[in-house]
C-alpha angles and dihedrals in degrees: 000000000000117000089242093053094046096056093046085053090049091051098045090052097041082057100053088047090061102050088045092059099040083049088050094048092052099046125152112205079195095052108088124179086253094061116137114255091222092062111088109251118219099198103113076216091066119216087333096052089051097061101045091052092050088048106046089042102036098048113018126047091317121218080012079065079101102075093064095068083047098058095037087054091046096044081057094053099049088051102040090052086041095239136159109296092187085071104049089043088063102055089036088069095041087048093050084045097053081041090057089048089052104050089051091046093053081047101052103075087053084047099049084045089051097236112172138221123353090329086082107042093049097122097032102042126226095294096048090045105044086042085055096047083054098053086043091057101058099020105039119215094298103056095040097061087046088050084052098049085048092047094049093049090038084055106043090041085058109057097031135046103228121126118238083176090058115061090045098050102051085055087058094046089051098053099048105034106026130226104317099056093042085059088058094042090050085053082053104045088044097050086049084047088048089052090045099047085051086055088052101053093044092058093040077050088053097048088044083066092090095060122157117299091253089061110022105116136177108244112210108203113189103226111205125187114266113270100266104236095221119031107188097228113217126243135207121189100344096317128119130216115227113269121241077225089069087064127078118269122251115261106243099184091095108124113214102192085075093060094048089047093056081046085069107040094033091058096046084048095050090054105047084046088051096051087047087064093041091254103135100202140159127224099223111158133022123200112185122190143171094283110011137003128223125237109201107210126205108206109217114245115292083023108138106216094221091058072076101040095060085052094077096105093040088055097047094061093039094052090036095229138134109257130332115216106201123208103199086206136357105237109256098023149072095241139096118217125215115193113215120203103225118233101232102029118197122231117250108225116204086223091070094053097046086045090053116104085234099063089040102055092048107108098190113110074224111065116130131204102216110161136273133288124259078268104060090252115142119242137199126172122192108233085205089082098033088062094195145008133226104193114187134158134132121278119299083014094125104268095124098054096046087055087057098042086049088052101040097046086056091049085059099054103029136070117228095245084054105060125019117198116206102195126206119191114164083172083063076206117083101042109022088108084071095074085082084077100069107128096021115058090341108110115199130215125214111244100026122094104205133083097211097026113235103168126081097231097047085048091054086046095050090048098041079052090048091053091048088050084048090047088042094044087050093059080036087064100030083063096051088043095231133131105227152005096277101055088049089060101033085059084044095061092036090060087241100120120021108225141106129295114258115225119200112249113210116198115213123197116176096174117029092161089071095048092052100044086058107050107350097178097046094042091053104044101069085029087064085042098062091040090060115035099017109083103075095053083052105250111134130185124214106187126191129188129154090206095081087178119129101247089062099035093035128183097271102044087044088048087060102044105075094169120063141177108207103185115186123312141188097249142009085255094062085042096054087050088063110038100002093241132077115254097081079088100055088049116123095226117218087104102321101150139194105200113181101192130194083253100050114018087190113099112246126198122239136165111229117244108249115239118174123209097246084061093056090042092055092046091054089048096054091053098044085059090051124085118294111242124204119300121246125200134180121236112237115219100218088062089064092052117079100204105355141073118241119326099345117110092189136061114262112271087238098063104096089055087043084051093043084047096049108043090040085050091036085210118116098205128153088210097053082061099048082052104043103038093036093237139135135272090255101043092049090046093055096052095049075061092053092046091051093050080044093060088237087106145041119228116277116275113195125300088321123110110267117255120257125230108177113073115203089268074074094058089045101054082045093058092045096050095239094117118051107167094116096065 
């Protein structure tokens, strides 16, 4: 139905209304269709006026006759002002029916009296009172009035939520348990009223489908399967994976009907917003989910699409809400979205995600449970094919819990003697309840002293050993002429190769910001390696910082990382840092994600999956009860070196200057050499290693400057040839 023939229907009826109700109040009982024209008519409806009112009282539901003009002027209204139909139907139907019961009810005294013909029916009209006489007939006058009573609360518990249980059960219960026990019964009935309103709601959501055809939309909900209560984990020698037991349990309390609710109003909203800006657009698809819902927005024809796009702050105040990220348009169709906050968002458990039959089928030791989509839909990516992973957000944005949920969904699908995590926190903060994992998961690194590494020098060191294990797996697999780690394993298994077992190692980097402030160059370098080479041998990175700036996510790491997690940030530059594209800056925080993939380099929005720390806590508790498996440690390349730090098999060239610094400045400090020579952390700290095994030097002692044993007779002795001990 066309919008101009709507508003000329409304009219019409609202008219009509009108004149019936003018002609009933007027209304002559005196005044028939065959009345003389010669006789004055006191309808103020004239003739036609007479007619309408004898008809509608005399043979209709009488004086109820009124509700007819009410509703006709009610039914013009609704479609004049375009509004649900689906609403109005239904209490038009409740109110006819009130108007039936009425009418019999007027009818019954003239029946019981035996009062024949019209004379009878005179207040009720012919149908309320042939339909009395009916129920008289067969009920008595008893059992009409009673049928009467049970239609009419029938009729008004229908259409509205209001108990007529309650009220009078809490009298009975005050009077008969006092006032104690009527406290507890009022929790009770409120928590029933609460259910029932709910009910309700959800009955008055599903009429208000059929909305007008501006705003009818069709609502995709993502279904998954219910969260099974006992999941049998599976063992392997004698180990145990973690439980979903072990993990909290959803909340189920969220109440959908207010969501659907804001659908409604928040669509008829966007348009008229839209109009306002002269911006013609259709709401045609909805896609709610458990933090925002989508509006999809159908530009009308010669609309640019960033016209809408410019809109995003305007909405947001219009609409009242926190902040409005807007698509224009969604990739592979006509359509803008708008993405929506919604005003009560529900928490995404990381119990729902690992019981999902997503999660479970997967067969990757990878798999990892991230969250769900703005749909509801559950999502799980293989970190496998990734093959890395770049995380960066300001801070509380939700970085630290997707570590864990990273972790901990890889600690439910692997054996220890399948992935090995090596963990680097320069916060100590975030990760140091890992360390519960050495001699499961935990893999270890010669040289360095700590089992989640916290200091600059042992985290150069760890990565430095993993690129010598990357260089060592890929002979490994050049000798057993296969392509990747898999089929390595999968020969080793088979008999087919004898060789060793090749776990995952997983790097973890909470903080890359620190690292790099500290020794850019030599942090990068074997950063980029591994990035590069290291995905077929099955060593993969995942890399966090809260500073997305480029001196910290440069142009090569960033290269290399094709999947990235961008949670929220302070400004669209951070965000294109991060995912080359705005959005990363209207996120909500508290775990709202962009993640571009290999697969899929448009950023796609996801909810992380919430994992507290007590859960954590219970998981590694569970491991650490479970059989030790072999222990595995990396060999670090300086070891293998006699004198020398990593490949080289001379001293640096800059080691006579480091030697002339540190014995005039008898101070045996990394950073004077930074300063002085103009070198990085690593550099300088490999020639201070080169100074101890030198004898220039004592062993490092804390944080403090080493001590120095050589004095500048030392230097000059050295010059003139006479002391040759460092040859």
């Amino acid at each position: 139905m066309g919008r101009k023939r709507q508003e000329i229907i409304g009219i019409l009826l609202i008219a009509v209304g009108i004149f019936v109700l003018l002609s009933l109040i007027s209304y002559d009982p005196l005044e028939e269709p065959t009345i003389s024209r010669h006789i004055s008519i006191h309808n103020w409806m004239g003739i036609a006026g007479v007619y309408v009112s004898y008809y509608l009282v005399k043979f209709t539901v009488g004086v109820a006759s009124y509700v007819v003009p009410v509703l006709l002027i009610l039914w013009g209204w609704w479609i004049f002002a375009n509004r649900n139909f689906r609403v109005l139907l239904r209490f038009s139907l409740y109110v006819l029916v009130l108007a039936l019961a009425a009418s019999v009810a007027l009818s019954l005294p003239s029946v019981k009296n035996g009062v024949k013909g019209m004379v009878g029916f005179r207040y009720s009209g012919l149908v309320g009172g042939m339909v009395c006489r009916f129920l008289y007939d067969f009920l008595g006058f008893a059992g009409t009035i009673i049928f009467l009573v049970i239609v009419v609360l029938i009729d008004v518990r229908g259409y509205f939520s209001w108990s007529f249980y309650s009220p009078l059960d809490r009298l009975i219960f005050k009077k008969k348990f006092g006032k104690k026990k009527e406290a507890k019964r009022r929790k009770e009935l409120a928590l029933k009223e609460k259910k029932e309103e709910t009910d309700f709601q959800e009955e008055r959501i599903r009429e208000l489908g059929g909305e007008q055809e501006e705003v009818i939309v069709p609502i995709r909900v993502q279904r998954e399967s219910r969260i099974a209560k006992s999941i049998p984990a599976k063992e392997k020698k004698g180990y145990k994976l973690p439980s979903v037991n072990l993990l909290n349990e959803p909340d189920e309390n969220v109440v959908r009907t207010v969501a659907e609710e804001e659908i409604l109003e928040n669509s008829r909203v966007l348009e008229k917003a839209l109009e306002t800006f002269g911006v013609s657009g259709k709401v045609v698809s909805v896609s709610p989910g458990p933090i925002i819902t989508r509006y999809e927005v159908e530009p009308a024809s010669g609309v640019r699409v960033s016209r809408i796009a410019s809109l995003s702050d305007d909405l947001a105040r219009i609409l009242k809400a926190k902040r409005i990220r807007i698509v224009a348009p969604i990739p592979g169709t006509s359509v803008v979205g708008i993405e929506i906050p919604n005003k009560k968002p529900a928490l995404v458990y990381f119990k729902e995600i690992v019981s999902s039959d997503k999660f479970r089928r997967a067969k990757s030791k990878l798999t990892i449970a991230l969250g769900k989509t703005i749909s509801g839909e559950v999502c799980v990516f293989d970190l496998a094919t990734m093959p890395h992973l770049l995380i960066a957000g300001a801070t509380g944005s939700g970085k630290s819990v997707c570590i864990n949920t990273i972790i901990a969904s890889i600690l439910y699908k692997a054996y220890p003697d399948e992935v090995k995590f090596l963990l680097v926190d320069p916060k100590k903060l975030e990760l140091s309840l890992y360390k519960a994992l050495k001699g499961y998961h935990l893999i270890t690194c010669e040289g360095v002293d700590e089992e989640v590494i916290t200091r600059a020098d042992n985290a150069l060191i760890a990565l430095r050993a993993v690129e010598a294990e990357m260089e060592r797996r890929y002979e490994i697999l050049a000798n057993a002429v296969v392509r990747n780690i898999d089929e390595y394993n999968a020969k080793v298994k088979a008999g087919q190769f004898d060789g060793e077992f090749l776990p995952y190692i997983v790097v973890v980097i909470d903080e890359l910001a620190d690292l790099m402030m500290i020794s850019s160059k030599e942090v990068e370098e074997p950063i980029t390696r591994l990035a590069q080479m290291s995905r077929a041998v099955g060593i993969h990175l995942v890399i966090a910082t809260q500073r997305p700036s480029v001196d910290v996510i440069t142009g090569l790491i960033k290269a290399n990382f094709p999947s990235r997690i961008a949670f929220q940030v302070a400004s669209k530059i951070d965000s294109r840092t991060i995912i080359d594209t705005n959005g990363a800056e209207k996120l909500l925080g508290r775990g709202d994600m962009l993640i571009v993939t290999s697969t899929n380099p448009e950023p796609q929005r996801l909810h992380n999956a919430f994992i507290s720390l007590d859960e954590v806590e219970r998981i590694l508790a569970h491991i650490i009860e479970q059989p030790k498996p072999e222990e595995m440690e990396l060999t670090s390349p300086e070891a293998e070196g006699a004198d020398e730090f990593l490949y080289d098999e001379e001293r640096d060239p800059l080691f006579n200057k480091a030697l002339k610094l540190v014995v005039t400045y008898q101070q045996g400090s990394i950073s004077l050499l930074q300063r002085r020579l103009k070198i990085g952390f690593a550099r300088a700290a490999r020639i201070m290693d080169q100074l101890e095994k030198a004898g220039i030097v004592g062993p490092a002692i804390g944080s403090k400057p080493r001590e120095v044993l050589v004095d500048e007779e030392f230097l000059k002795e050295l010059e003139s040839g006479e002391n040759n001990d460092l040859e």
